[in-house]
PASEBA-1860 file (N, C-alpha, C; in nm, 3 decimals):
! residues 85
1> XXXXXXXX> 2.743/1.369/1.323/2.853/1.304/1.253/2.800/1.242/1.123 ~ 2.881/1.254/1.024/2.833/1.185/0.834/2.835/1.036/0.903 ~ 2.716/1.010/0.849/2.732/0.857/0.799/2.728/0.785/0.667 ~ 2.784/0.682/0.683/2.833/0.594/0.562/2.714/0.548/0.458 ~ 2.714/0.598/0.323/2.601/0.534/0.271/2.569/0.396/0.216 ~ 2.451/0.392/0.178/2.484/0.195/0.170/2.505/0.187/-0.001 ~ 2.547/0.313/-0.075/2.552/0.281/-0.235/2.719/0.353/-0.254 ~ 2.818/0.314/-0.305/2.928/0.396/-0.273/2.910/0.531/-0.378
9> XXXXXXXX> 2.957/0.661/-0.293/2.945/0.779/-0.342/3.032/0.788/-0.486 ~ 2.984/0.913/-0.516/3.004/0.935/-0.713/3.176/0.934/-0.709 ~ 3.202/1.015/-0.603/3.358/1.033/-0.567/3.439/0.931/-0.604 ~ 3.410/0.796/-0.505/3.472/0.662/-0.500/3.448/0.597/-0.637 ~ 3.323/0.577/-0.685/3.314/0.525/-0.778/3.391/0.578/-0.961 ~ 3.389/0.725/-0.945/3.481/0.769/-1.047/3.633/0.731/-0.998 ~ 3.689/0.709/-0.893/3.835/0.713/-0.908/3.831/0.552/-0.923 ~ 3.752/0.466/-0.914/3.776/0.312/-0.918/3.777/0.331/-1.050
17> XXXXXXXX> 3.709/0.334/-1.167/3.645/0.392/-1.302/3.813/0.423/-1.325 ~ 3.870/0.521/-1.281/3.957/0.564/-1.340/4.096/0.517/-1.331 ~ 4.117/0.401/-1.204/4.181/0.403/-1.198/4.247/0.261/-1.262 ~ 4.049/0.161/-1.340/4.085/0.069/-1.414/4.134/0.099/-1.553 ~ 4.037/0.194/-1.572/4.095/0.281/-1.699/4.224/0.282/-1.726 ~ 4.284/0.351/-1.613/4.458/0.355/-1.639/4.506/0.272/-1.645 ~ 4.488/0.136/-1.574/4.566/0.008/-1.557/4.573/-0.074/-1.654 ~ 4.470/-0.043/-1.714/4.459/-0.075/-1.851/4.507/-0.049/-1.953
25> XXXXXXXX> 4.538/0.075/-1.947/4.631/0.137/-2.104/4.688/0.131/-2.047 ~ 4.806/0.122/-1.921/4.891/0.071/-1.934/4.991/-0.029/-1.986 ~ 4.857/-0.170/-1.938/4.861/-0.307/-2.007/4.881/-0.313/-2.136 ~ 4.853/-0.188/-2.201/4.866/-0.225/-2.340/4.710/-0.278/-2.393 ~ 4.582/-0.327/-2.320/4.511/-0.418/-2.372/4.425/-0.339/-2.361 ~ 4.306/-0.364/-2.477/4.177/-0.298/-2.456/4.103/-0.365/-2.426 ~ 3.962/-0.277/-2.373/3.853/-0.365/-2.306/3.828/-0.550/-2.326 ~ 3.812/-0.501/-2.481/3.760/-0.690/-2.510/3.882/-0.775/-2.497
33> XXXXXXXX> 4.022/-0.721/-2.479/4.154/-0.834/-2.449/4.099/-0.834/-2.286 ~ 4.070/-0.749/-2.251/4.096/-0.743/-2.045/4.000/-0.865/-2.047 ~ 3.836/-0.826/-2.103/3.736/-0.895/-2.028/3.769/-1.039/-2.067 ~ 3.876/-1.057/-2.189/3.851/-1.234/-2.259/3.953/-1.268/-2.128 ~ 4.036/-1.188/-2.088/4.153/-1.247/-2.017/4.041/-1.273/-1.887 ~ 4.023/-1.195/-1.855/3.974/-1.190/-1.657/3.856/-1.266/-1.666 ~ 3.755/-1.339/-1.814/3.635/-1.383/-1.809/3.526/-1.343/-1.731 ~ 3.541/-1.204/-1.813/3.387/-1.086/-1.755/3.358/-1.080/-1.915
41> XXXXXXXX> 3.189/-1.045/-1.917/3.117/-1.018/-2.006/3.164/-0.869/-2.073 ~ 3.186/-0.789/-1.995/3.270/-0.698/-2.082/3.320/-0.564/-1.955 ~ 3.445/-0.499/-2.003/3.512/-0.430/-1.911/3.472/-0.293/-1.873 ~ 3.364/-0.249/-2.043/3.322/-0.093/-2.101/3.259/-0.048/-1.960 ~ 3.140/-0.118/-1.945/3.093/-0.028/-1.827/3.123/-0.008/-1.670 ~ 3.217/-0.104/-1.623/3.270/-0.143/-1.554/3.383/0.003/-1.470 ~ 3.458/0.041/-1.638/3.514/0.145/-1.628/3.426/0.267/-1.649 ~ 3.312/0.240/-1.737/3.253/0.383/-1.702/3.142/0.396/-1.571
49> XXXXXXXX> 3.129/0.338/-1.487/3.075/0.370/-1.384/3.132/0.292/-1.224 ~ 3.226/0.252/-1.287/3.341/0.231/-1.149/3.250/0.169/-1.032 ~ 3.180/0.075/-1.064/3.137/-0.007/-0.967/3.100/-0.135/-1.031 ~ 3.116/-0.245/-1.007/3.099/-0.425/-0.990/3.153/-0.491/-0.867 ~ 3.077/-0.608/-0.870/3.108/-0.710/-0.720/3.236/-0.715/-0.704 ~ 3.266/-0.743/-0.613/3.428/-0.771/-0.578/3.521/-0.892/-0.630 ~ 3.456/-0.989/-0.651/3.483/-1.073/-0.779/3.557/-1.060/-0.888 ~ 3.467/-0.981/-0.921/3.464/-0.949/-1.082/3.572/-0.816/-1.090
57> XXXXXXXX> 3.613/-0.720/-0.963/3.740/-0.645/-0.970/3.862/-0.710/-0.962 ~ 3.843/-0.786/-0.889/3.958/-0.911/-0.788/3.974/-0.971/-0.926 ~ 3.887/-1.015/-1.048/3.932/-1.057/-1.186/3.998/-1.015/-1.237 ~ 3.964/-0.883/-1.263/4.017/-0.760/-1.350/4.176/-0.752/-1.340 ~ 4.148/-0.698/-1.167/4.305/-0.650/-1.133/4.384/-0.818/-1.162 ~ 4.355/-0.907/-1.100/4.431/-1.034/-1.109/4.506/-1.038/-1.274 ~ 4.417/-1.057/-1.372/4.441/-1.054/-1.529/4.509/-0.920/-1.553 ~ 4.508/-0.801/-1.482/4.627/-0.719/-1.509/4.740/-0.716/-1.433
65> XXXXXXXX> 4.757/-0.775/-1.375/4.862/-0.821/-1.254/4.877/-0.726/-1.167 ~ 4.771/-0.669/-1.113/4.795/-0.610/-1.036/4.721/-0.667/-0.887 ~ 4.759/-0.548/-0.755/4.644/-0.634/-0.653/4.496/-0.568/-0.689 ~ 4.421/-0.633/-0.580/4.287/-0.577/-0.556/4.288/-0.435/-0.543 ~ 4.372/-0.407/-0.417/4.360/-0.266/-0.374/4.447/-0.134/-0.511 ~ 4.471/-0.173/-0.609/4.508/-0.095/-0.687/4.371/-0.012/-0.755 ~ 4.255/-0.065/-0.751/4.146/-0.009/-0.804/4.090/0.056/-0.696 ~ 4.152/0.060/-0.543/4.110/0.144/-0.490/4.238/0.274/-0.452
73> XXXXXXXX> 4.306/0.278/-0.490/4.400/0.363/-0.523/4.345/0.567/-0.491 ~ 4.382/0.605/-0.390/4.340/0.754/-0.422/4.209/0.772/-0.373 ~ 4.119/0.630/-0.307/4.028/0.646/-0.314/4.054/0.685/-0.114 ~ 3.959/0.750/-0.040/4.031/0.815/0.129/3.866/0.787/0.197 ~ 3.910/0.739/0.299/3.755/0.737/0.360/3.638/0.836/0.357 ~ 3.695/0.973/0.369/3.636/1.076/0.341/3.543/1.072/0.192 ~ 3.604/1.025/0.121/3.525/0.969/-0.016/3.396/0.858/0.022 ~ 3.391/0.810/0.128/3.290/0.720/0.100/3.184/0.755/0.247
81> XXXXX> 3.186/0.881/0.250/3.106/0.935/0.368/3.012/1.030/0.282 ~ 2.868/1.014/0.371/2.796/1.120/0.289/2.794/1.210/0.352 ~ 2.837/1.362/0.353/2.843/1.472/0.450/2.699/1.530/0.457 ~ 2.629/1.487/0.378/2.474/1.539/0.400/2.403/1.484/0.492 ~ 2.451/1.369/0.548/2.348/1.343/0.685/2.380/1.358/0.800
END
């Protein structure tokens, strides 16, 4: 049976990536409006590699009004299994 790895897979981490991305142009706001709003050092890499503490998402989404679980959106357990072991 796959087990769970302890770094989240490329899978999960691009659809979090993408799915702040979107929430964002939605908002209308770019990176340096998100990060002044949510008080993160900056949003750029955040979205390009779709992983930070839970904190600092729980910021993000909060300052875009959205919930937590919107950055996990699309994302399926199967995504966070490594089928190689």
């Amino acid at each position: 049976m796959p087990t769970p790895s302890r770094q989240a897979p490329k899978q999960v981490t691009k659809k979090i990536a993408a799915n702040l991305k979107r929430m964002r142009r939605e908002s209308g706001m770019t990176q340096e409006q998100l990060a002044a709003i949510a008080g993160v050092s900056s949003v750029k890499m955040i979205e390009k590699r779709g992983s930070a503490e839970i904190g600092i998402l729980y910021s993000i989404t909060r300052a875009l009004g959205r919930p937590l679980a919107a950055v996990f959106e699309g994302v399926t357990p199967y995504d966070a299994v490594d089928a190689k072991k």
